[in-house]
C-alpha positions in Angstrom: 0.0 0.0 0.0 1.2 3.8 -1.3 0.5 6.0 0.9 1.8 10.0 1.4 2.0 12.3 3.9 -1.4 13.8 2.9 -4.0 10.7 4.1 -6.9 11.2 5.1 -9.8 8.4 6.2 -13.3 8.8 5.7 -16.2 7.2 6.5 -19.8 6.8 4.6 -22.6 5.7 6.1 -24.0 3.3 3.4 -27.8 1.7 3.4 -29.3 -0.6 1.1 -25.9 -3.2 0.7 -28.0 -6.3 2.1 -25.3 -9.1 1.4 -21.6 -9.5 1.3 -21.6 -9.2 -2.8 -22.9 -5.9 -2.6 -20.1 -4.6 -0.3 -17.6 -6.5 -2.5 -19.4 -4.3 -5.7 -18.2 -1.2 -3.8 -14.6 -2.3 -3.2 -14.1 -2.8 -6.4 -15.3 0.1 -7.5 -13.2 2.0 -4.8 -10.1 0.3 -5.5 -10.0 1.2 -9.2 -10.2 4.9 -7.8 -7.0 6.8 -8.3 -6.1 8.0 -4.8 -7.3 5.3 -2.7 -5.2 3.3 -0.5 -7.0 1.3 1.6 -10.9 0.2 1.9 -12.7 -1.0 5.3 -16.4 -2.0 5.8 -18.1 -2.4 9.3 -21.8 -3.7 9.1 -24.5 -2.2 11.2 -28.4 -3.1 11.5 -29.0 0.1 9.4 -26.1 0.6 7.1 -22.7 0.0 6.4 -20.0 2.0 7.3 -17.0 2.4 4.4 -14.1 3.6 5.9 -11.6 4.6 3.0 -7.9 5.8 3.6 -7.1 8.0 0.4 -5.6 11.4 -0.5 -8.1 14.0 -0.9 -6.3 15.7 -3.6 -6.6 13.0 -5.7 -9.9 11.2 -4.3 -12.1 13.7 -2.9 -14.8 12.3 -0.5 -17.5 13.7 -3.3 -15.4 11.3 -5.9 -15.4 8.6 -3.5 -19.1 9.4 -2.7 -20.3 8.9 -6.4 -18.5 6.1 -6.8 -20.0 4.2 -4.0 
């Protein structure tokens, strides 16, 4: 994992991902992101939270945010 000086992590709250091939949809989709170094997913009763260590220069939560 690249990372630089300039990482941040973010997390989205996420709702209507109902099994494990959903989240796995969204990974991949984040990890073809430029900018993104590292993806985490914590299941709630209501949503899932993504937690995503990127840079914001190059993956900006609001690029992150569309892709998910």
């Amino acid at each position: 994992m690249e990372t630089t000086d300039n990482t941040r992590t973010t997390v989205f709250q996420v709702t209507g991902l109902t099994c494990a091939d959903c989240a796995a949809l969204v990974r991949e989709a984040l990890k073809n992101l430029a900018g993104v170094f590292a993806i985490g997913e914590a299941w709630t009763e209501k949503a899932v939270e993504v937690s995503v260590t990127h840079d914001p220069l190059a993956a900006p939560p609001e690029t992150i945010a569309r892709a998910i």
